[in-house]
C-alpha positions, 0 to 999 in steps of 0.5 A: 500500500503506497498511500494512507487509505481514506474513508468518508464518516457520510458514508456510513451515517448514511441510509443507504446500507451499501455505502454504509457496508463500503465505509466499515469494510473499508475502514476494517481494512486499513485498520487491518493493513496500515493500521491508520486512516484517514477520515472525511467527513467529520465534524471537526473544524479546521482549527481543531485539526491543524491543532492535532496534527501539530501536536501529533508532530510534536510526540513523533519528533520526540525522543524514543525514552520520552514517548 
């Protein structure tokens, strides 16, 4: 797998069955094989994400014995 796999969280509050059995096999697999995905469709708002991805780099920059 070359790229972070991404689902879209509309899929699966949808009422349509099909898109929301896509949405939980599709997070079932990059969970099983990456470990990570990306979601769209949340109801978060661009700050709070700029600010968890800042923080995110943060603990990846930090030493091992510290994490």
């Amino acid at each position: 797998m070359n790229k972070i796999p991404s689902v879209n969280l509309a899929d699966f509050l949808s009422d349509d069955a099909e898109r929301k059995q896509k949405f939980i096999n599709e997070i079932g697999d990059a969970y099983e094989n990456i470990g990570f995905v990306a979601l769209k469709g949340h109801f978060l708002d661009d700050q709070l994400v700029d600010n968890l991805y800042a923080e995110i780099k943060k603990f990846f920059f930090l030493i091992y014995l510290l994490k």
